[in-house]
KOLBA-935586 format. One record per atom (N, C-alpha, C): x, y, z; residue in one letter. Coordinates in steps of 0.02 Angstrom, whole numbers, plus 50000, padded with zeros to 5 digits. Each point is the difference from the previous one (the first is absolute). Layout:
BEGIN
XYZA...
//
This chain:
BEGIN
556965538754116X499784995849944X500415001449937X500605003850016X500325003749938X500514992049970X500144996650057X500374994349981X500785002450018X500115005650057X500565001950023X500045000250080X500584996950025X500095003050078X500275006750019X499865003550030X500655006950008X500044997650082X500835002850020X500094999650066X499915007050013X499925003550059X499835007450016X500155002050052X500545003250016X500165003250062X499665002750053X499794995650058X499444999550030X500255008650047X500375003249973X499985009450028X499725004049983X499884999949932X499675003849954X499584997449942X500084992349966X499604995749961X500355003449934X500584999650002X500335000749933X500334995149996X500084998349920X500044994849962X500854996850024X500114994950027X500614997549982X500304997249962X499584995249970X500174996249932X499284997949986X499894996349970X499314997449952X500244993749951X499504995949956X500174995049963X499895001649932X500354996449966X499764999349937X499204996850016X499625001549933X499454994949997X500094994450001X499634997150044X500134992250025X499554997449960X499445000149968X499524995249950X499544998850040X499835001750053X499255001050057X499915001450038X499575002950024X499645002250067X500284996850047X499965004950058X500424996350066X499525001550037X499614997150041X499305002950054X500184994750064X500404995649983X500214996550083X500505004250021X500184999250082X500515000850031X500694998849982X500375001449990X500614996349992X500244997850072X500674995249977X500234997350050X500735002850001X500355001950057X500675002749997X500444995750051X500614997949979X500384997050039X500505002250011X500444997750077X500335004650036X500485001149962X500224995549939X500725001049940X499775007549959X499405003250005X499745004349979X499814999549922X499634994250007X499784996249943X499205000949983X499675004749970X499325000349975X499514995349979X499524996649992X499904993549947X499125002150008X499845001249930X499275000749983X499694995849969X499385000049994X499524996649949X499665003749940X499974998949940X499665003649979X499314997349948X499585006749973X499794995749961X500254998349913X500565000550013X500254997549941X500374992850021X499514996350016X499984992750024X501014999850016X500245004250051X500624999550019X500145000150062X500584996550024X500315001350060X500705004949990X499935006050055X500495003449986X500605002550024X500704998450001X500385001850048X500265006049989X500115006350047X500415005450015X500535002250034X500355000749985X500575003350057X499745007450034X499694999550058X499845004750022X500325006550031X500715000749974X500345008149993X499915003849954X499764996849940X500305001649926X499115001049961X499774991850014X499664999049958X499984993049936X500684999349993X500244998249957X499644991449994X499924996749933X499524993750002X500614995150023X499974994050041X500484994850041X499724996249937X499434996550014X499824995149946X498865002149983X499944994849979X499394997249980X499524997049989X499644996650015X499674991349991X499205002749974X499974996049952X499404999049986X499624995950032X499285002250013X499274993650051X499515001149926X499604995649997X499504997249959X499575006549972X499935001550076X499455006950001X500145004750042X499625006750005X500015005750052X500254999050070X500435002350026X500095000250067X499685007850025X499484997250036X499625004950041X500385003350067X500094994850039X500325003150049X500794999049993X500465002050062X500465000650012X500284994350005X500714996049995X500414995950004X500034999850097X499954993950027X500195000150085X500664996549976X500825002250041X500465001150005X500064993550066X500234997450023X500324995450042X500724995349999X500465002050031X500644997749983X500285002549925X499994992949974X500285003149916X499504995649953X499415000250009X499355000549963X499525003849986X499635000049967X499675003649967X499214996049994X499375001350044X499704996649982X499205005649987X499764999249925X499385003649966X499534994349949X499365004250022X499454994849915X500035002649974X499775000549930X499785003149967X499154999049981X499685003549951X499295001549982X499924994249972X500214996249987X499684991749971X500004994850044X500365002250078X499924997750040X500634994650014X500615001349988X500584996649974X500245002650061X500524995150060X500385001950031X500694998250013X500475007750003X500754996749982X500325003750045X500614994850026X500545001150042X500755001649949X500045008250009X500764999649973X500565002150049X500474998349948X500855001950033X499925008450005X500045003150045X500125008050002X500684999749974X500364996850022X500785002549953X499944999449932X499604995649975X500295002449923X499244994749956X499325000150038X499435000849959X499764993949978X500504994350012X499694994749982X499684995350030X499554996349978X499264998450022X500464993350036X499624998850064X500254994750039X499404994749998X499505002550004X499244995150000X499445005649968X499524995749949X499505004449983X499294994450039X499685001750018X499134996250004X499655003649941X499804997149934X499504998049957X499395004550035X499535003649967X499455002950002X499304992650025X500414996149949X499364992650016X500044998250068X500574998950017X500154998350078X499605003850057X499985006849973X499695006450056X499275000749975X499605005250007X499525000449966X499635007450008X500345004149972X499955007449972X500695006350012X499755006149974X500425005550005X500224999250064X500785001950012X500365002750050X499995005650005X499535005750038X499915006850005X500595002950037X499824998550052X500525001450071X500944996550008X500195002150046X500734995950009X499904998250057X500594995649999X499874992750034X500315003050044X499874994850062X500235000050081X500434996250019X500644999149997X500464993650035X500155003050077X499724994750010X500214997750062X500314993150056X500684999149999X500564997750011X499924993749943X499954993649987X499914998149944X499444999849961X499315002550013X499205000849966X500105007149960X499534998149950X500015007549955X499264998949994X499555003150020X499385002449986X499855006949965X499514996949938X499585004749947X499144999850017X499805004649955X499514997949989X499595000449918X499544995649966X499955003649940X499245000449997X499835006349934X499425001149997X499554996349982X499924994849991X499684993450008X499934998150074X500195002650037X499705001150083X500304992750040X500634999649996X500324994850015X500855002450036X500004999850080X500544999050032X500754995149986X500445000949973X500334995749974X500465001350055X500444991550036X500555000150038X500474996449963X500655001249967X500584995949991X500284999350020X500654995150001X500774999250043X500445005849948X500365001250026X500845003349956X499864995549932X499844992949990X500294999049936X499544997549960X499325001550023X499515001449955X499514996550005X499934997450054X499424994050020X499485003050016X499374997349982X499155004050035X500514995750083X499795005150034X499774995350062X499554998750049X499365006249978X499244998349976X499875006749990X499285000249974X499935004949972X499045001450035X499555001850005X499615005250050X499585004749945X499295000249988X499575005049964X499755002050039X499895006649991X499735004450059X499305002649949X499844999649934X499375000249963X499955005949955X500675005150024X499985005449952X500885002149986X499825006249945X500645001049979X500525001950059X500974998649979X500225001650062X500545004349986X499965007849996X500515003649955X500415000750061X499925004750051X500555000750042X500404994350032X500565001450004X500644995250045X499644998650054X500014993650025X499994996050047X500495004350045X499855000050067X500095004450051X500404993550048X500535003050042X500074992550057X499625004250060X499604996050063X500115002950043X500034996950048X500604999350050X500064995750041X500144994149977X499594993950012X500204993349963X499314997549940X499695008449992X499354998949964X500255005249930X499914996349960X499835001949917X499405002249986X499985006749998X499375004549965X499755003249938X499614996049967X499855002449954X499305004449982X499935006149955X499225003249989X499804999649936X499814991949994X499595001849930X499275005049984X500054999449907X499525004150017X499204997949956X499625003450015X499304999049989X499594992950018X500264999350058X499744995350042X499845002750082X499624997650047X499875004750059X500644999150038X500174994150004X500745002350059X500455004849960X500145007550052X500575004349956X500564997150026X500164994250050X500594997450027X500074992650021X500514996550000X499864993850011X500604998549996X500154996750069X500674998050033X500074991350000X500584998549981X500124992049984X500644998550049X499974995850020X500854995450027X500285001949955X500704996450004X500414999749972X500074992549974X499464995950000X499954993749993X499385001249968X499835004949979X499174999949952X499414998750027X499865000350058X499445001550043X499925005249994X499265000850001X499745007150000X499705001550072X500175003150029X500085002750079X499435005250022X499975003749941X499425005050022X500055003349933X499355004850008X499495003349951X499945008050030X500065004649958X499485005650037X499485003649943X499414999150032X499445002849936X499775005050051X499895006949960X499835004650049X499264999450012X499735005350056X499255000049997X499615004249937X499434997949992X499535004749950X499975005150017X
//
């Protein structure tokens, strides 16, 4: 929560390099690409690129609001919400926004990171709503399961799993066409 990454020599957990203060909290995953390219979220409503030998900042992009989770990495995009519920596809090479979806369009916080899978990117937001897009930013439907949906959408098989929460199903599996396929509510 210091608003720094350190890399750490996974032999002993000594320091290899570290960042300047970045301007927020980092509590998602990052995403690393095979160019050995870092890219975080933070909550200093930023997207962040690293050169992951060094440390050193590549670039920067500002989002509306907080990025909670981690940036998902695919090809040479970049796709994260942010906390107002804003979702954007950037250039990993150099940060700039290719498509944003409007918060009005969606309808709540982006907790979790998204799931692409071959052209679908599935979210979910805490307004308890499954969201499916194309690559270039289309709903291509979207699925309420009745409660909040922080963790990543899971693939499994040709079934999309999601566990919202404070509702009785802890699981609930959809097509890939937005059918909902099955439920599991445990026993009392």
């Amino acid at each position: 929560m210091e608003h720094i990454i350190y890399s750490l020599n996974p032999n002993d957990g000594s320091i290899i390099w570290q960042t300047e203060e970045l301007g927020g909290s980092i509590v998602g995953v990052p995403a690393l690409s095979t160019e050995k390219v870092l890219y975080v979220g933070t909550f200093g409503s930023e997207v962040i690129a690293l050169n992951a030998q060094n440390g050193d900042e590549l670039w920067r992009v500002p989002t509306e609001d907080m990025i909670w989770s981690g940036p998902t990495l695919v090809e040479d995009r970049l796709y994260v919400g942010d906390m107002t519920g804003n979702f954007y596809a950037f250039s990993a090479k150099d940060g700039s926004t290719i498509w944003k979806i409007g918060s009005t369009n969606l309808d709540g916080p982006i907790i979790g990171s998204p799931l692409v899978d071959g052209d679908t990117i599935y979210f979910g937001t805490e307004d308890g709503t499954l969201f499916a897009l194309d690559t270039s930013g289309n709903v291509k439907w979207k699925q309420s399961v009745g409660g909040p949906i922080y963790p990543t959408p899971r693939l499994a098989g040709d079934l999309i799993l999601v566990a919202p929460m404070k509702v009785d199903e802890l699981l609930i599996a959809f097509t890939k066409d937005g059918a909902r396929q099955w439920s599991f509510i445990p026993e009392k």
